[in-house]
N, C-alpha and C positions, 0 to 999 in steps of 0.2 A: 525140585531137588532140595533134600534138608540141609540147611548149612548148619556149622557147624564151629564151637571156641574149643582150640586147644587150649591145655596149662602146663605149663612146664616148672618144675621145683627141682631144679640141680642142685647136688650137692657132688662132697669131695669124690665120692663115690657107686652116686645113685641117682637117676634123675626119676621122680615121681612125675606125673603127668597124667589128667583127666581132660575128657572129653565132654562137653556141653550142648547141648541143642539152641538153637536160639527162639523155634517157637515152640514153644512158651520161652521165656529167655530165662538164662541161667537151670534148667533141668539136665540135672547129671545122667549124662547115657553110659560112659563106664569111664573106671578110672585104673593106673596099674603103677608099676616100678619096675625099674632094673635096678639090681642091683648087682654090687659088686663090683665096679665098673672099676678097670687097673687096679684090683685088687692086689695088693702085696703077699697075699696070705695063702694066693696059689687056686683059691678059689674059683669056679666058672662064674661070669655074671649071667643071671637067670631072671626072669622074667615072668610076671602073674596080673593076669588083669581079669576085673571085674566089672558085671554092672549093674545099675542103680540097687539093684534087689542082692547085691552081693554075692553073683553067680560066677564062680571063676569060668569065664569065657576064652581064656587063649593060657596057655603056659609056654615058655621057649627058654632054651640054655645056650649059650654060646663058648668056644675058646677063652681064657684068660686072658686073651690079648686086645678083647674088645677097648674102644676107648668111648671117650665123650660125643666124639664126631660118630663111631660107626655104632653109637646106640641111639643117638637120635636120629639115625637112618633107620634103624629099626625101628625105631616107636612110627615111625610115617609110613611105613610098610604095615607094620598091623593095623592102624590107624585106618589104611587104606582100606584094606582088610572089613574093619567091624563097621565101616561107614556104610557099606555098601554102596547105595543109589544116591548117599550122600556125598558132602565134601567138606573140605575145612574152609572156612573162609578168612581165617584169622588164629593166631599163637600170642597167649599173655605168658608173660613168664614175670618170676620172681625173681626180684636183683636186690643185692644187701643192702648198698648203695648207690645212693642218691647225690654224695656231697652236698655241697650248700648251694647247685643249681637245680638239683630237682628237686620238687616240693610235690610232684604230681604226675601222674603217669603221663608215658610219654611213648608218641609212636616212633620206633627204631630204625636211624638212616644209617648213614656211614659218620657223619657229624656224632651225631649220639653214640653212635658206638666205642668213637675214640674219645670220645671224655668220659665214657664210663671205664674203658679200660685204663685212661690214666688216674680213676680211684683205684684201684688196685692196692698199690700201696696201704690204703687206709683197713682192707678188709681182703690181706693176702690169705686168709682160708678160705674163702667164701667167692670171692667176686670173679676172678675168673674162672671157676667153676659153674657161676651161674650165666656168665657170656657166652659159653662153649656151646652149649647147642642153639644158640643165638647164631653164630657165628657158622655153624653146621647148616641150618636151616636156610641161611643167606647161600651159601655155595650150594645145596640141591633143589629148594626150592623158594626161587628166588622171587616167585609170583606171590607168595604168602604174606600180607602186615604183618609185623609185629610189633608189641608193645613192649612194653619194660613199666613193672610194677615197683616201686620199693618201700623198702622196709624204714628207711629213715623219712619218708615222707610226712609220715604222719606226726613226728614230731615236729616239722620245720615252723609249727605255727605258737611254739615254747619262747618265752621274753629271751632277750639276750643273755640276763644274769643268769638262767636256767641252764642255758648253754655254757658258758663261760668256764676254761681254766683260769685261773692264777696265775698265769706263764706270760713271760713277757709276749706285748701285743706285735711282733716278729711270725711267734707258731701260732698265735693266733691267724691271722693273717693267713700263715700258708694252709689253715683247715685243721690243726688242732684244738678240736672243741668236743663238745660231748654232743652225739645225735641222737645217740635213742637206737632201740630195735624194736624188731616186732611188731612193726609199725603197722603191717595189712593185717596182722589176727587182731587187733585193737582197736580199728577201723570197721571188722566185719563186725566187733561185738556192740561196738556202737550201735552202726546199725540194725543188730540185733535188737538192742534194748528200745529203740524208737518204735518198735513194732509189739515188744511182748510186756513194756513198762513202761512206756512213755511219760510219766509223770516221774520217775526215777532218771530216765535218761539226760534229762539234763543237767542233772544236782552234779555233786560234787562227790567224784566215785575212786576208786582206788578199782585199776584192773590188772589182777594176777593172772601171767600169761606161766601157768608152771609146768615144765615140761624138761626132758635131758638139757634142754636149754631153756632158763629161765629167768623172768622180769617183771614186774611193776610199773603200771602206769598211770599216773593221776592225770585224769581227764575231769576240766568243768565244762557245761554246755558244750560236750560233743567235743571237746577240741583238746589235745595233749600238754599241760603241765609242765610234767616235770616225769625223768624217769631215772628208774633203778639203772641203767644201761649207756655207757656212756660215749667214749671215744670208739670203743671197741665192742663185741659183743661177748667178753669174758667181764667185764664189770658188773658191780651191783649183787646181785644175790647167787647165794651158791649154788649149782647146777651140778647134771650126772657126772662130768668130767672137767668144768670150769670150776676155781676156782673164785671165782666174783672177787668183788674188793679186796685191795691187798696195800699193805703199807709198800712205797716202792721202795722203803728201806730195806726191804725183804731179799728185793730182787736185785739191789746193789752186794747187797750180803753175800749173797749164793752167787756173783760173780767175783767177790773181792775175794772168797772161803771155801769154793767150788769149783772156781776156774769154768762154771759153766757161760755159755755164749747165746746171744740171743734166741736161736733155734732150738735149744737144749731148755731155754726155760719157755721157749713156746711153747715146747710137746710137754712140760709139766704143767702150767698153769690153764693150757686149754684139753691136754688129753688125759693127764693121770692124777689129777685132783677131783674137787668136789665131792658127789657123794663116795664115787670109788675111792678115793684116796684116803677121804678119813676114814670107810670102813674098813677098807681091803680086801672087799668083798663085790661089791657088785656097783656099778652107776642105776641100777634099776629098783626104783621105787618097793617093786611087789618083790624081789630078792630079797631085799631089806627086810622087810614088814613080816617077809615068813621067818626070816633068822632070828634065831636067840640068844646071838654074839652080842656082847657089850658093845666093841666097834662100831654092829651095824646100828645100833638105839644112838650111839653119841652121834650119829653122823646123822638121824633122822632130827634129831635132835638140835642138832647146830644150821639145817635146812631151815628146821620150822623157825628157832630164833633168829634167823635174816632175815627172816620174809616179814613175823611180826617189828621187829626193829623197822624197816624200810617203810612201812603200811605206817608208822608214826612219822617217822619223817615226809612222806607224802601227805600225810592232816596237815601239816603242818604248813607247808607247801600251797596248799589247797585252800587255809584257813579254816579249816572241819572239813569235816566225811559224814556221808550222808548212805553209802555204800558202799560193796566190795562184792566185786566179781570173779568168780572160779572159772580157768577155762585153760585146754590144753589137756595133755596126758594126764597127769596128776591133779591137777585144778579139777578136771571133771569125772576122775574114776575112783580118787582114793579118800574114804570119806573121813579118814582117820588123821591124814593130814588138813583138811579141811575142819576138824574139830579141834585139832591140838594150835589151830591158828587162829579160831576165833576167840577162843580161851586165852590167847596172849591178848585178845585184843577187848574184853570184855571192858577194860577203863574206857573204850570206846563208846559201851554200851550197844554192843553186839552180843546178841543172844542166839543159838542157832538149837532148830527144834530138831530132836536126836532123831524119828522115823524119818523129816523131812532131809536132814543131812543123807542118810543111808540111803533114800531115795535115789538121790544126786539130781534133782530136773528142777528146774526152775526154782522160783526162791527157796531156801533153805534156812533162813530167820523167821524167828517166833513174830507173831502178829504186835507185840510188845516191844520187839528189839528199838532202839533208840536208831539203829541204823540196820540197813537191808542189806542181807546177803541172797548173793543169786551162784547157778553153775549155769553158764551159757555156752555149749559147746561153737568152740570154735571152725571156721571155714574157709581157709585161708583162697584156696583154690577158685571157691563160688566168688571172692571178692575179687579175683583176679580177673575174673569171664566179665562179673560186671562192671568193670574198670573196661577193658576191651573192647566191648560190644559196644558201650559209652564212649569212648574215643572215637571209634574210628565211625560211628552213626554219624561223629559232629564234624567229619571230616578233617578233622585237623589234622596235620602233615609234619608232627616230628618238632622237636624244642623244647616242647613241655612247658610247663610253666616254670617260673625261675621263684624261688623263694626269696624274699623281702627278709630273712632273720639272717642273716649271712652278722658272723664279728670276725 
């Protein structure tokens, strides 16, 4: 009988999940989403799954009142479903948060699960969202491992000073530091580059993770730096509806001038800024890009100079750059901001050949350029299974490993 890795990527709304074969290991058999999940907007949450050849294999709709719990009953019912003769033997999921105890994936007890929910606080959009079908999957099928992948892992191997606020060593202490995100797509693209540029993968690289959420991360020899991305996942560069860096004079102002409360500038610095906000127009790259409104050019515009701003301050970081990798929505589809980014960064000594840009596959600097550009599409999912498969092959029983960069 075929076993078989779930993946699970919950969000506020949505949980995406693919399914894996294990022999050959990590071959994608089909992948899907619900969406819509407690939708406010009145919406059915509906459902579309594919597989590997990109064949829509199942469509479902439900009531508006689906939740977190009664969608991931349904993902194991269709699950059930397209396995057939198969089974699951195992669920990775993505978790935001790691704190300063996980540095590494880890397999999911009851211990583990109540120190991941008391990170909450650190990542209240994200993190209990991504526990919920964790926690689903524990009360129906309680037979199943699961793992817990996260996203701040891949930074925990950053010097202290990397981490570090300014803030008396109190909130230090209690976890006010800076962790980083995005930590599994930054990881698969390592691994990516060990296989398709090995002689680049080691140097000293700047990887743009650009997408409605997006970030920076300077990796030497395979290991994380220093990143765009800090305490939270709205820092560092400006994004579809984030607005990254901000002076917190800003956000004292708009409470001192506005009478607004901590929630009220949640929903603006994480929902109605970035590109939406300066253009007033769209969070979407390719809305942009077709519009001929001023707005929307100032706002691609103020995208691209955070991204080349930050890409200097990671040389720096780094001591030189030796590379810069595209990857994610934008990073691997839009060639236009891929050009107008190398071009900020040409004192770099980045040249990017125009057919090979428009391209978008694999390198896209000229054989000349002083430093290498690549687009490396990202996989967060496939690095989840083989996190998974890897764990639980080595038997290990939950704890994780504990990271040594803790201030």
């Amino acid at each position: 009988m075929k076993e078989c890795i779930a993946v699970f990527n919950a969000g506020s709304s949505s949980i995406k999940f693919a399914l894996y074969g294990t022999e050959p290991a990590e071959s994608l058999l089909f992948h899907g989403e619900i969406e819509d999940i407690g939708s406010k907007t009145g919406l059915d949450p509906d459902l579309e799954v594919h597989d590997a050849a990109g064949k829509t294999v199942a469509k479902r709709s439900w009531p508006s009142g689906l939740d977190h719990e009664g969608a991931t009953r349904e993902i194991l019912e269709i699950t059930t479903e397209l396995l057939g003769d198969g089974h699951l033997a195992a669920v990775g999921h993505r978790v935001v948060h790691g704190g300063t105890r996980y540095a590494a994936p880890v397999k999911i007890d009851d211990q583990v699960l109540d120190a991941l929910t008391a990170l909450e606080p650190l990542a209240p959009l994200h993190q209990a969202h991504n526990l919920a079908p964790i926690r689903a999957l524990a009360a129906h099928a309680a037979h199943l491992p699961q793992v817990a992948c996260f996203d701040t892992g891949f930074h925990c191997s950053q010097a202290p000073v990397a981490q570090a606020f300014a803030l008396p060593r109190a909130l230090s202490a209690e976890g006010v530091r800076r962790y980083g995100f995005h930590g599994i797509s930054y990881e698969y693209i390592v691994s990516r580059l060990r296989e398709i540029a090995p002689e680049l993968a080691g140097r000293r690289l700047v990887l743009a993770h650009l997408g409605n959420g997006a970030s920076l991360c300077a990796v030497h020899e395979g290991r994380s730096i220093a990143s765009t991305m800090g305490f939270t996942a709205v820092d560092g560069l400006m994004m579809g509806t984030r607005c990254g860096t901000i002076d917190p004079g800003v956000l004292l102002y708009l409470i001192d001038n506005h009478g607004m409360n901590a929630r009220a500038i949640e929903d603006l610095i994480y929902r109605k800024s970035g590109l939406l906000g300066v253009s007033g127009i769209s969070s979407d790259m390719r809305a942009l890009r077709a519009s001929h409104d001023p707005a929307a050019v100032e706002a691609i515009a103020l995208f691209v100079y955070r991204i080349v701003r930050e890409i200097g301050s990671l040389a720096a970081a780094l001591g030189g750059l030796d590379g810069i990798v595209f990857t994610a929505g934008i990073g691997e589809h839009d060639a236009a901001t891929r050009a107008e980014v190398a071009a900020g960064c040409e004192w770099l000594g980045l040249e990017l050949g125009a057919e090979r840009n428009c391209d978008g596959k694999g390198r896209i600097s000229t054989e000349t350029s002083r430093i290498e550009a690549w687009v490396v599409p990202t996989d967060e999912e496939r690095m989840i299974a083989r996190h998974t498969t890897a764990l639980l092959g080595r038997g290990e029983q939950g704890g994780g490993q504990e990271s040594n960069r803790q201030i």
